[in-house]
C-alpha positions in Angstrom: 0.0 0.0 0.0 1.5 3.3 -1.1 1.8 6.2 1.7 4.6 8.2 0.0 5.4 9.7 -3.1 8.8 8.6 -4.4 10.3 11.9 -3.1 9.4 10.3 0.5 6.5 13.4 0.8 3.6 11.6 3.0 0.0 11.1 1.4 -2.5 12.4 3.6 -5.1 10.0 2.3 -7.9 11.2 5.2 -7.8 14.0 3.4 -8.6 12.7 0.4 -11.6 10.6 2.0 -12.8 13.8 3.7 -12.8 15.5 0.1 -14.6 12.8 -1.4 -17.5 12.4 1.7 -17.8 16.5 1.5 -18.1 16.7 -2.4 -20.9 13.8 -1.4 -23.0 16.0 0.8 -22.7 18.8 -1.1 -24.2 17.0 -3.9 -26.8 16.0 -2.3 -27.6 19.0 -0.3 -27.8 21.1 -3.9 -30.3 18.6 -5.2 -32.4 18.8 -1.5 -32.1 15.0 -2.8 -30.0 11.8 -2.0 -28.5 9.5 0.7 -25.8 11.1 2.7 -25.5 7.9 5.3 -23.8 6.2 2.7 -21.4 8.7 1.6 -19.9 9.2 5.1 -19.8 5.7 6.4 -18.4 4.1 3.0 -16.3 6.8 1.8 -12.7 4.6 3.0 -13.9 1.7 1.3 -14.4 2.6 -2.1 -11.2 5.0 -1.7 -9.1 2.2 -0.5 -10.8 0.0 -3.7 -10.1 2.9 -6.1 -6.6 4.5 -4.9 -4.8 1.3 -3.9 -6.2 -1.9 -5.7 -8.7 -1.2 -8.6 -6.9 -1.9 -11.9 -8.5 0.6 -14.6 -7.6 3.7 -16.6 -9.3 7.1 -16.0 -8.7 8.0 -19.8 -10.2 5.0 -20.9 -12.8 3.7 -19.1 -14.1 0.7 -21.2 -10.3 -0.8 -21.1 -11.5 -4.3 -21.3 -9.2 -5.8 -19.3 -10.2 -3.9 -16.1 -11.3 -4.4 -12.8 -15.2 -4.6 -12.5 -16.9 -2.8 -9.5 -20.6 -2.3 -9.0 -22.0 -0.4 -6.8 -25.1 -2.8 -5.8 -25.5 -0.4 -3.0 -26.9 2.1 -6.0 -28.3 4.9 -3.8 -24.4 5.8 -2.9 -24.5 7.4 -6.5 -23.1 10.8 -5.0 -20.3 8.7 -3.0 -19.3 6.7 -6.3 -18.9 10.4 -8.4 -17.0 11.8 -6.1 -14.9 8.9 -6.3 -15.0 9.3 -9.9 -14.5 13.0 -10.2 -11.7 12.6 -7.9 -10.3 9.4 -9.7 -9.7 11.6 -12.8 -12.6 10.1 -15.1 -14.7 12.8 -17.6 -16.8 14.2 -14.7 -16.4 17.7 -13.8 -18.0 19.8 -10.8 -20.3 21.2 -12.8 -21.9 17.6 -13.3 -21.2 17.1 -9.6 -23.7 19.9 -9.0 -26.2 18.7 -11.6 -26.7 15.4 -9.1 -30.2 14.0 -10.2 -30.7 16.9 -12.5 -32.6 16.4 -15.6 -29.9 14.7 -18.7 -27.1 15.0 -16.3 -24.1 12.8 -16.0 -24.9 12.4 -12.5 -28.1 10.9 -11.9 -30.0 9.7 -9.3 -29.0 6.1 -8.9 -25.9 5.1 -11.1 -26.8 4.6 -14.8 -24.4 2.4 -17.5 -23.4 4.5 -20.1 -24.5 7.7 -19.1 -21.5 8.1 -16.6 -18.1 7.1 -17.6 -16.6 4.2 -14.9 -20.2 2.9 -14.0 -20.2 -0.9 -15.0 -23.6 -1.1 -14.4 -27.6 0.2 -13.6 -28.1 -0.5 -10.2 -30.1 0.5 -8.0 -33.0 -2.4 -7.1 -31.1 -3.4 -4.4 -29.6 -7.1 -5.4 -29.0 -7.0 -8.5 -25.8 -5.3 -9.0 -23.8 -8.3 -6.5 -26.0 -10.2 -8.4 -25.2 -9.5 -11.7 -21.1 -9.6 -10.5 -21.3 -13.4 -10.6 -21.8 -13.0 -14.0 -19.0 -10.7 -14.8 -17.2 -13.0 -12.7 -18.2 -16.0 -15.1 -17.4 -14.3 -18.2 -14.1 -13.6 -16.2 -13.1 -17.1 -15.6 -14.8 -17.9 -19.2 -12.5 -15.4 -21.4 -9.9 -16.3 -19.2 -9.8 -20.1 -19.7 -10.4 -19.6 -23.9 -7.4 -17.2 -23.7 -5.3 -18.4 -21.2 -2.5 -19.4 -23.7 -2.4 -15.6 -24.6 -2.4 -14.1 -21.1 -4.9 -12.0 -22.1 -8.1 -11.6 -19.7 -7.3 -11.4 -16.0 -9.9 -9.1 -13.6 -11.1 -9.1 -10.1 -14.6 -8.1 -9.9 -15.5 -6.2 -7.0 -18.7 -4.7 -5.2 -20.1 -2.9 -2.5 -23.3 -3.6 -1.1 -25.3 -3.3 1.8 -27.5 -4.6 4.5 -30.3 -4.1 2.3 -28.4 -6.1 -1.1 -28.2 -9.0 1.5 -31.6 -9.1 2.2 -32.6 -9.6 -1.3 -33.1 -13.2 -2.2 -31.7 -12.4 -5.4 -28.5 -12.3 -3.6 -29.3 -15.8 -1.6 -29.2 -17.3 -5.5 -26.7 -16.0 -6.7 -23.8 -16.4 -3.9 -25.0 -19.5 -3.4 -23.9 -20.2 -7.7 -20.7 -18.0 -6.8 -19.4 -20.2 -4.6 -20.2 -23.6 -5.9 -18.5 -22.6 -8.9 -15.8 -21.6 -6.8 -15.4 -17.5 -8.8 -12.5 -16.6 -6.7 -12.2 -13.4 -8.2 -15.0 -11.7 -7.1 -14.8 -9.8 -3.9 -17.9 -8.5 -2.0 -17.4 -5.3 -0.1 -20.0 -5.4 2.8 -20.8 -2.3 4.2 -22.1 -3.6 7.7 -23.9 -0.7 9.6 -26.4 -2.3 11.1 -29.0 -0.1 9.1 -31.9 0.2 7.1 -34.2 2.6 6.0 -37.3 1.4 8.6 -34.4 1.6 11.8 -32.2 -1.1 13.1 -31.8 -4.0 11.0 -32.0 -6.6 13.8 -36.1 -6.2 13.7 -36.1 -8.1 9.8 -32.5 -9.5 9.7 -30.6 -11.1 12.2 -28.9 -14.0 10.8 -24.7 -14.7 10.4 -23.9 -13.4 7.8 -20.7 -14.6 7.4 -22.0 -18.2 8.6 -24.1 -17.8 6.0 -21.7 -16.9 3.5 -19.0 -20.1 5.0 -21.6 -22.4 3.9 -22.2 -21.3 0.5 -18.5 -21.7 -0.1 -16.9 -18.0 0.4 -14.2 -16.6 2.8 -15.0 -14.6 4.8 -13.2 -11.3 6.6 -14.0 -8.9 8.9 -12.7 -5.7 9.4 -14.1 -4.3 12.9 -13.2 -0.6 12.3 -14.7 0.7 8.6 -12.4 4.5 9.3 -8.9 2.3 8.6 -7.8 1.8 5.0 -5.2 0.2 6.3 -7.4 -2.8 8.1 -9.2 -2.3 4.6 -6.3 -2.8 1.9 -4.7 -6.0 4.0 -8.2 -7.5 4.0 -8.4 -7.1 -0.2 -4.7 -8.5 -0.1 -5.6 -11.1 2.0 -9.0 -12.1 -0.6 -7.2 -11.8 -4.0 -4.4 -14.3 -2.3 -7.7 -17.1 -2.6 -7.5 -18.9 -5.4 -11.0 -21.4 -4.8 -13.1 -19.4 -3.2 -15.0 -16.2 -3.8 -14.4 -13.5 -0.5 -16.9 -11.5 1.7 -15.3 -8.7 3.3 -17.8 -7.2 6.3 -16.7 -4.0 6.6 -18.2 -2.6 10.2 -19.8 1.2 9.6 -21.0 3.6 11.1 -24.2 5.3 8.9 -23.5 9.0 8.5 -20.6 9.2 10.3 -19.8 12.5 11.9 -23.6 13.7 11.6 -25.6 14.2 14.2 -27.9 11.7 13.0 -24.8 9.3 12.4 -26.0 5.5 13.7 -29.5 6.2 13.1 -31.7 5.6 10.1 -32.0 9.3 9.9 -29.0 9.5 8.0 -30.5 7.2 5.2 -32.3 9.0 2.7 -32.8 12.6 3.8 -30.4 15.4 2.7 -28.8 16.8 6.3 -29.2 20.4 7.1 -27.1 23.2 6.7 -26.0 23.5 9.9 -25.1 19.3 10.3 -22.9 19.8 6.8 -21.1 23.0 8.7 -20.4 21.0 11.2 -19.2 17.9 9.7 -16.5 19.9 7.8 -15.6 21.6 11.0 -14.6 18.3 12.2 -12.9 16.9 9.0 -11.1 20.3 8.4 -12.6 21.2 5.2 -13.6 24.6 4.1 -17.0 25.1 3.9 -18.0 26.3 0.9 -19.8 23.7 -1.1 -18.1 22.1 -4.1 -14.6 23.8 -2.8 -12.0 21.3 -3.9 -8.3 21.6 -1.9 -5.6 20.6 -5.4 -3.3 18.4 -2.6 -6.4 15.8 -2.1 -6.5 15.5 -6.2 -2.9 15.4 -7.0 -2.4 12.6 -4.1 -5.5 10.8 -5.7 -4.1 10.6 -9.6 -0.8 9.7 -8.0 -1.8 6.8 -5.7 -3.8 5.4 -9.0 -1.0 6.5 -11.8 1.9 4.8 -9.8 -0.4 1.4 -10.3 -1.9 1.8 -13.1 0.6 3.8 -15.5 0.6 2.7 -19.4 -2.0 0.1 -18.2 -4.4 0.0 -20.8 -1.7 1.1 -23.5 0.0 -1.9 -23.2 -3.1 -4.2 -23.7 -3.8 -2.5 -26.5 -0.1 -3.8 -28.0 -0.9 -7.3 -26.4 -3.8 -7.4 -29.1 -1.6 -6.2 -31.9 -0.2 -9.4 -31.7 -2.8 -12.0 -31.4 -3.6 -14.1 -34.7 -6.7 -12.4 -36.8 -9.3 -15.1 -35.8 -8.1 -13.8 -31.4 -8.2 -10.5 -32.4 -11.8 -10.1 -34.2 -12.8 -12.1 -31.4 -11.7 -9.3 -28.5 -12.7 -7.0 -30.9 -16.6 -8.1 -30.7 -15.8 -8.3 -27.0 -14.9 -5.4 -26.7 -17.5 -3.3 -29.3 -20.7 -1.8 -29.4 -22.1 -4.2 -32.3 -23.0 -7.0 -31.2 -25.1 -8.1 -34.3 -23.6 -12.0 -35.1 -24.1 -13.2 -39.0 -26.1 -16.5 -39.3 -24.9 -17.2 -43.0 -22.9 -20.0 -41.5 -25.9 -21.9 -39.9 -27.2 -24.8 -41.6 -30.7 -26.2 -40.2 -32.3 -29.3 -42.0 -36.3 -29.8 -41.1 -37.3 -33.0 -40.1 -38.7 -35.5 -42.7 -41.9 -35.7 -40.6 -42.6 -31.8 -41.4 -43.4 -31.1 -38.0 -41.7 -30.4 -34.9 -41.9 -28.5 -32.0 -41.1 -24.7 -31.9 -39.0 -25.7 -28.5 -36.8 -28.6 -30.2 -36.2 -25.8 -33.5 -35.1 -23.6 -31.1 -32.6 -26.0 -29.6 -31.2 -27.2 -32.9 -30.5 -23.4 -33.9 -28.8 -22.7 -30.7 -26.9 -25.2 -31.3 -25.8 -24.8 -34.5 -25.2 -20.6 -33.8 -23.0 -22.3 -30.8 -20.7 -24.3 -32.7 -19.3 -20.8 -34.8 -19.6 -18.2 -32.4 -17.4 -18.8 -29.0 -19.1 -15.6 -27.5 -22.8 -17.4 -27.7 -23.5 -19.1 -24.2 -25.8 -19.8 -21.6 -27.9 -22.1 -19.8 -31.3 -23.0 -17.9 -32.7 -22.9 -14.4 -32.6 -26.2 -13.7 -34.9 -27.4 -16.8 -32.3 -28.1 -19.8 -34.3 -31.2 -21.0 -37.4 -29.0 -21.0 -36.2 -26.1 -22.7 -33.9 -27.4 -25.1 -31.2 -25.3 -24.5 -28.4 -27.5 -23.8 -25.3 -27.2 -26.0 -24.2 -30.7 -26.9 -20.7 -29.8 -28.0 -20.0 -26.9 -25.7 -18.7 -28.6 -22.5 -20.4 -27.8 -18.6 -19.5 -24.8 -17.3 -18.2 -25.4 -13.4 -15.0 -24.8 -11.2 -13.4 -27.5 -13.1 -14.4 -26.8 -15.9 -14.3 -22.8 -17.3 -14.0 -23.3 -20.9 -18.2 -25.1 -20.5 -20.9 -23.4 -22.5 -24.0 -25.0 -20.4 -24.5 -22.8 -17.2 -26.3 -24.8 -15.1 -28.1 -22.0 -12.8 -30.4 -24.7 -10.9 -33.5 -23.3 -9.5 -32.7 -19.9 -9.9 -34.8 -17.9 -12.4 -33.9 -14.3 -10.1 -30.2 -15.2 -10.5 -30.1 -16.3 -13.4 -31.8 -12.9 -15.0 -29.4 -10.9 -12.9 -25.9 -13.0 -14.1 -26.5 -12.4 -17.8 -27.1 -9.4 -17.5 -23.4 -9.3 -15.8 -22.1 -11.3 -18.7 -23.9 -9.5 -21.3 -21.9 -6.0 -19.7 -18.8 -8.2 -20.0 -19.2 -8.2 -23.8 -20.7 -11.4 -24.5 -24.2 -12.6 -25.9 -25.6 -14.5 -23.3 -28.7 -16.8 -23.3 -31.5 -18.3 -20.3 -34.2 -19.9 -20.4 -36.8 -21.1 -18.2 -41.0 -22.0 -18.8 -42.4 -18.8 -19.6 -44.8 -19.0 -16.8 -41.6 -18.3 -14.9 -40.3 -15.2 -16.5 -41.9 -12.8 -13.7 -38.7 -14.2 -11.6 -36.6 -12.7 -13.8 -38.4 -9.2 -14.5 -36.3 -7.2 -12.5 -33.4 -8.1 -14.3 -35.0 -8.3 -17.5 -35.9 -4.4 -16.4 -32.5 -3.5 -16.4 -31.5 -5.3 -19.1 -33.8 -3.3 -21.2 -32.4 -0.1 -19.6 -28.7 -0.7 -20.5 -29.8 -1.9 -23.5 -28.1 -5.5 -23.0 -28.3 -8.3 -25.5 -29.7 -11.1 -23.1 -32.0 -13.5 -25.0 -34.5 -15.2 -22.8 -35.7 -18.5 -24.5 -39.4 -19.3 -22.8 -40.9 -22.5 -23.3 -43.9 -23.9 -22.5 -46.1 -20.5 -23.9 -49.6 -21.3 -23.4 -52.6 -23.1 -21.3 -51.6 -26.1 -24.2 -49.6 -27.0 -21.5 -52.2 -28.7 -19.8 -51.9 -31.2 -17.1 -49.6 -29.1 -15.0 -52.5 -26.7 -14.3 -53.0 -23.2 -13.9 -49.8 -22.8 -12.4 -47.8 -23.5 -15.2 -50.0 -22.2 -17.8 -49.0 -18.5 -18.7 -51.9 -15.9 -19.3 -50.6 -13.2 -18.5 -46.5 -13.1 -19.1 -47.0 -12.5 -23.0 -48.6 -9.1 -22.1 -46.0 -8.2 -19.6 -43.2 -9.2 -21.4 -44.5 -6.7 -24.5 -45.0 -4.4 -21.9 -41.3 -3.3 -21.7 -40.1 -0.7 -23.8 -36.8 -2.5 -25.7 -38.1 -5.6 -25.1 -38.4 -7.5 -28.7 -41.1 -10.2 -28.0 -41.0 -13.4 -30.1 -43.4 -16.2 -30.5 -43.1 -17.8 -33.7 -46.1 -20.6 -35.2 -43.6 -22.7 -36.7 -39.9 -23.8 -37.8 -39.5 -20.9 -40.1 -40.9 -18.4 -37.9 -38.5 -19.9 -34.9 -35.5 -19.6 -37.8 -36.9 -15.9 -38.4 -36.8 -14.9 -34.9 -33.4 -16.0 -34.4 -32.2 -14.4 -37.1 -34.1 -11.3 -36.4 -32.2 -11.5 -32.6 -28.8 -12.0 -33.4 -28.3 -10.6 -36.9 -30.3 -7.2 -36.7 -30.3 -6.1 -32.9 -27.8 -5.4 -29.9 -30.9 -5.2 -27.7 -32.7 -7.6 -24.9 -35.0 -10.5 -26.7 -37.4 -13.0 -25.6 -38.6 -15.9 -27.8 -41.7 -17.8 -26.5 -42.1 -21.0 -27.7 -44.4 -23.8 -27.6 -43.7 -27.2 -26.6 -46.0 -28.6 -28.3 -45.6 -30.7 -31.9 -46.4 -28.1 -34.6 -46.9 -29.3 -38.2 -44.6 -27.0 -40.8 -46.7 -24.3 -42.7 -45.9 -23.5 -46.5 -46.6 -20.6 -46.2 -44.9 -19.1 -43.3 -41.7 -17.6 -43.9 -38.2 -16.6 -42.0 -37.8 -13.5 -43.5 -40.8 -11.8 -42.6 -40.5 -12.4 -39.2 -38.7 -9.1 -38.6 -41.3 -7.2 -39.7 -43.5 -8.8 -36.9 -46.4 -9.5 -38.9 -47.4 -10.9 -42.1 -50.1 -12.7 -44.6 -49.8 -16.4 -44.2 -53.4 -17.6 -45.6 -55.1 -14.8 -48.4 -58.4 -14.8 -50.3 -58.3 -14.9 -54.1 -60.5 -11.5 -53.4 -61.1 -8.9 -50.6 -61.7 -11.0 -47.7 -64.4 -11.0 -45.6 -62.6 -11.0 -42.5 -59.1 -11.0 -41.2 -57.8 -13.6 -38.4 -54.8 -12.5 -36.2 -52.8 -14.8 -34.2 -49.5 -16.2 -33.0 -47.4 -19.0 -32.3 -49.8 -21.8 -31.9 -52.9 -20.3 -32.5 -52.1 -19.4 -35.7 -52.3 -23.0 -37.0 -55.8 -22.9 -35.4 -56.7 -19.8 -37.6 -55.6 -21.6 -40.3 -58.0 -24.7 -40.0 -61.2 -22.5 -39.0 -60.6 -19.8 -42.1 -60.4 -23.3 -44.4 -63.5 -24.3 -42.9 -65.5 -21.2 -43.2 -64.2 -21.4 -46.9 -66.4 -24.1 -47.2 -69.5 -21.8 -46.2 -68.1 -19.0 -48.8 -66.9 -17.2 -46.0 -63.1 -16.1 -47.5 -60.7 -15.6 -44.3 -57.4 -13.7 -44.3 -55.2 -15.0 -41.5 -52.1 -13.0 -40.2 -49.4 -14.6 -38.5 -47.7 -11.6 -35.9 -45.1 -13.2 -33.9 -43.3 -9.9 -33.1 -46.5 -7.5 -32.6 -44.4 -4.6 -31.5 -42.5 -4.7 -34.4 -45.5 -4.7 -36.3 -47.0 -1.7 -34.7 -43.4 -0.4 -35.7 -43.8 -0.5 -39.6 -45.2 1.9 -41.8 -48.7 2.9 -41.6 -48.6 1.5 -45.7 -47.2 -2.1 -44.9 -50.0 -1.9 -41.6 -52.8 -1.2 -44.0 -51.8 -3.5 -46.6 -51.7 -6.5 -44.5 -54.6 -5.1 -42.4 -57.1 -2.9 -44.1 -58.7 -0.7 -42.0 -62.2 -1.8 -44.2 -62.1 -5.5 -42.9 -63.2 -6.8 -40.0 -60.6 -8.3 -37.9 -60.5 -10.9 -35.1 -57.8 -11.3 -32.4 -57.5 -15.4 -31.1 -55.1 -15.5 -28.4 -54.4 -17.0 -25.1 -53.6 -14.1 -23.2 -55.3 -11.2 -22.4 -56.3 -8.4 -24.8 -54.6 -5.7 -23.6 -51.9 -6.3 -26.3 -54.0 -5.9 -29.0 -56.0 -2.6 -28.2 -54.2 -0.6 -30.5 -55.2 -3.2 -33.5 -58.8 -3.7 -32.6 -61.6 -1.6 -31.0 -63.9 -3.5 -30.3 -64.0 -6.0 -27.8 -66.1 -8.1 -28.8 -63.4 -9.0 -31.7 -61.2 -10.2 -29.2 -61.2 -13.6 -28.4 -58.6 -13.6 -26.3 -58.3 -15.7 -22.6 -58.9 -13.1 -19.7 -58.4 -16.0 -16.6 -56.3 -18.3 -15.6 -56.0 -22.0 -16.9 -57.0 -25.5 -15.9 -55.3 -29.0 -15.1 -56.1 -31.7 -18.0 -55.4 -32.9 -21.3 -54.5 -30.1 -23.8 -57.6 -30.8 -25.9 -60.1 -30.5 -22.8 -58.4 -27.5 -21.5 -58.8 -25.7 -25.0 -62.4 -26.6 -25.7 -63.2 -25.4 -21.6 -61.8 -21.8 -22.8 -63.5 -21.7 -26.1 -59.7 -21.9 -27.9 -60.5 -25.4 -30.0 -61.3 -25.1 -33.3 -65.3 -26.4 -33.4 -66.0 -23.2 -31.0 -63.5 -20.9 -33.0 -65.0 -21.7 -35.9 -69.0 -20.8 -34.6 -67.6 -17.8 -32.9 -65.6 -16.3 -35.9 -68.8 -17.4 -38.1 -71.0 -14.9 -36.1 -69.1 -12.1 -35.7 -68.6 -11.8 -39.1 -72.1 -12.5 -39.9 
């Protein structure tokens, strides 16, 4: 630990915490907005982390081969800008005073890619620790495929609080951590003994660190959170583990030097005037907000240069000489596109022309794995289910880093959260789970859709044509939500082309967050359907000879339904359009010409889908034209379960008939 400058001049480095825990308040005091308990209880760990062990350049803060650090504890935004501002990154005090200002660089909670050295959104307390274990998979993933080369070596690190603990998210996801033994990833516990409702002993009183000791971590305690000294030897002491990841509980004290210091007071609230007088008193700072002393900052870029001089220079000539198929490789890794050309898969239906949309799916994804080393993923604990098992690409496990199957176990919450930590790491991650279960992973999925991640989420299962398993297992109302999300691009194709459309859509024409639902059913191969018009999210797949007398809509499964009740009202002269939309925001995304064509605004149109019709309001008017499935499901045999909620085709066919009488 440095404490002298080569000329053997000390380094106050109080004084450098004091700076940072006053530029803190007096962020938060301009924008009568923010959580000062944070700033002057943690403000020695995270400048111990960032003055003494962090590994990343100020100049360039997406150097790939840096150290990762979330702040799970999100609502320390002000104490991570400081930290930042004094750090040397692109802030300057005028962002400092536009904390949680409208467009700022400085929002509220800390936002990926708005403020340069933020790894990640955080804020919903959990995620960020849990979305670490992912950055420390893709660590010990890139490390493994280019160990020969020496190339990818980072600790990840994070700070979190009482409150991150008390997340289950977090339960799932150190649990993963340590049976996959991530011995790079370091937890920075900022143990104060408060939350936002008072004490924390009323909700949670367990050990932590016996908690964490039986999920496989170490465990150290530093008793006295004011000494970077006790702070440094105990990240030493973690990065020395090599098979186990490290909790360091760091005891706090919650708006120290406050008057409210200790007390949940100090949470959320700005502090008065006359507190932030007196706290400067006491750390011998001037008081005049946003005054910055020149030693503090000289002392900060020196502590960080002297460790991490030329460090992101001389990666940048370690990729100079890597062979062209390394380099294009770290390239993608490292770049915004993340667009991946399927000109190289090859997919050969089945002879039985018919198949599931779930097996497709799994044959695709395996055949996009086998080219592309970047593509991987897993399931929550239902691999046979979903299909998503790669049969080439190895188990991913602590003996095993080079795998390509994650197996995240019953861990949907987890699971969410760690791609969206791989995904930040550069790669193109995929999970899957029934869609019934996607509401575990929303929050993620949230965030995800925020930073703009490319996560795919493979959903199987997508209906009540699941049957026996009941109500439980039968989604309703998951389609609706997932289309819900703005920069969500929502999936659920009728057939083998459409499943081959979506997948192309995904990974050759968007960066962004993707879900493809997919039915588990047997599904016969339509001639008509086609891959490429998938990305358009809706198009003609049965037409009239003339103006029809009325337009079907539907996707994935029912579409085939549509099919056989427009050929049977054909028989009755009744001429039926039916449109296949298995993307309908993309749909509502084309032009108001392609929309009218495929849709005229003349015909009557009839919605058949089993969800509720909230999606389709912007399509069709009337309610009555939506036959659409506005309760939950049943236990029985998929046939019986259709024909009890009106979805089979002798029903469709009567109710279609009257409507457009």
């Amino acid at each position: 630990m440095i404490t002298q400058r080569k000329d053997g001049s000390d380094i106050n480095q109080t004084k450098i915490i004091d700076q940072i825990r006053c530029l803190g308040i007096d962020m938060i005091n301009e924008a009568k907005s923010g959580h000062p308990g944070i700033v002057l209880g943690a403000a020695p760990i995270i400048y111990t982390l960032y003055a003494h062990h962090l590994k990343f350049d100020p100049k360039n803060p997406k150097f790939y081969n840096r150290d990762r650090f979330v702040m799970s504890a999100g609502h320390g935004s002000a104490l991570l800008y400081a930290t930042l501002y004094m750090s040397g990154f692109d802030l300057t005090l005028d962002d400092l005073k536009a904390f949680r200002q409208i467009d700022s660089k400085t929002p509220g909670h800390p936002e990926y890619g708005v403020t340069p050295g933020v790894d990640m959104t955080t804020g919903p307390l959990g995620q960020g620790l849990a979305s670490a274990v992912g950055m420390a998979i893709s660590e010990a993933y890139l490390r493994n495929r280019y160990q020969k080369n020496k190339l990818i070596d980072y600790y990840t690190y994070v700070l979190c609080g009482d409150g991150d603990l008390m997340e289950g998210v977090t339960y799932e996801a150190i649990s993963l951590a340590g049976t996959l033994k991530l011995n790079k990833l370091i937890v920075l516990y900022d143990s104060n003994g408060i939350c936002l409702d008072g004490k924390t002993n009323k909700t949670f009183n367990e050990n932590i660190a016996m908690r964490f000791v039986s999920m496989g971590w170490n465990v150290i305690t530093v008793d006295d959170g004011e000494s970077y000294e006790a702070i440094s030897k105990a990240i030493d002491a973690a990065k020395l583990s090599t098979d186990k990841p490290t909790l360091i509980e760091i005891k706090t004290v919650i708006g120290k030097y406050s008057s409210v210091q200790g007390t949940a007071k100090a949470h959320g609230s700005p502090l008065s005037q006359e507190d932030i007088t007196n706290i400067k008193e006491k750390l011998g700072v001037r008081d005049i907000p946003f005054t910055v002393t020149q030693t503090p900052i000289e002392d900060m870029a020196y502590l960080i240069e002297e460790r991490n001089k030329n460090i992101s220079e001389e990666f940048d000539k370690l990729l100079e000489t890597l062979d062209e198929e390394t380099k294009k490789e770290l390239n993608y890794l490292m770049g915004e596109d993340k667009t991946i050309s399927l000109k190289d898969l090859e997919y050969t239906p089945p002879e039985s022309s018919e198949e599931s949309p779930r097996v497709t799916s799994g044959k695709i994804l395996n055949g996009i794995s086998e080219f592309v080393p970047y593509v991987l993923g897993g399931s929550a604990d239902l691999f046979a289910a979903n299909k998503t098992y790669i049969e080439n690409g190895g188990d991913f496990g602590s003996d095993n880093y080079s795998g390509k199957n994650i197996f995240f176990g019953v861990r949907e919450h987890a699971m969410g959260a760690i791609l969206n930590g791989m995904a930040l790491c550069g790669l193109r991650p995929y999970g899957s789970t029934f869609l019934s279960f996607s509401d575990y992973l929303r929050p993620s999925m949230r965030l995800a859709c925020m930073m703009n991640l490319p996560v795919t989420y493979i959903f199987t299962h997508d209906s009540i044509t699941v049957g026996e398993d009941g109500p439980t297992h039968q989604p309703v109302e998951q389609l609706v939500a997932l289309r819900s999300m703005p920069n969500m691009d929502v999936f659920r194709p009728a057939d083998i082309n459409e499943v081959l459309g979506a997948y192309k859509t995904i990974f050759e024409k968007t960066s962004s967050p993707a879900a493809i639902c997919l039915s588990r059913n047997s599904l016969p191969i339509m001639t008509t359907t086609k891959s490429s018009e998938v990305e358009k999210g809706g198009y003609i797949v049965l037409d009239t000879p003339k103006k029809p007398d009325g337009i079907i809509i539907a996707s994935g499964e029912e579409v085939h339904t549509a099919i056989e009740v427009a050929e049977r009202l054909k028989v009755k002269g009744i001429d039926i359009r039916v449109v296949s939309i298995p993307n309908l925001n993309r749909f509502l995304n084309q032009s108001d010409e392609y929309i009218e064509e495929i849709l005229p605004v003349e015909v009557r149109k009839i919605v058949i889908d089993t969800s509720p019709a909230y999606s389709w309001h912007t399509l069709i008017y009337n309610e009555k034209y939506l036959i659409t499935l506005e309760n939950y499901g049943s236990s029985g045999p998929k046939k019986d379960v259709l024909k009890k909620y009106g979805f089979d085709p002798d029903t469709l066919e009567q109710k279609v008939e009257e409507l457009l009488k």
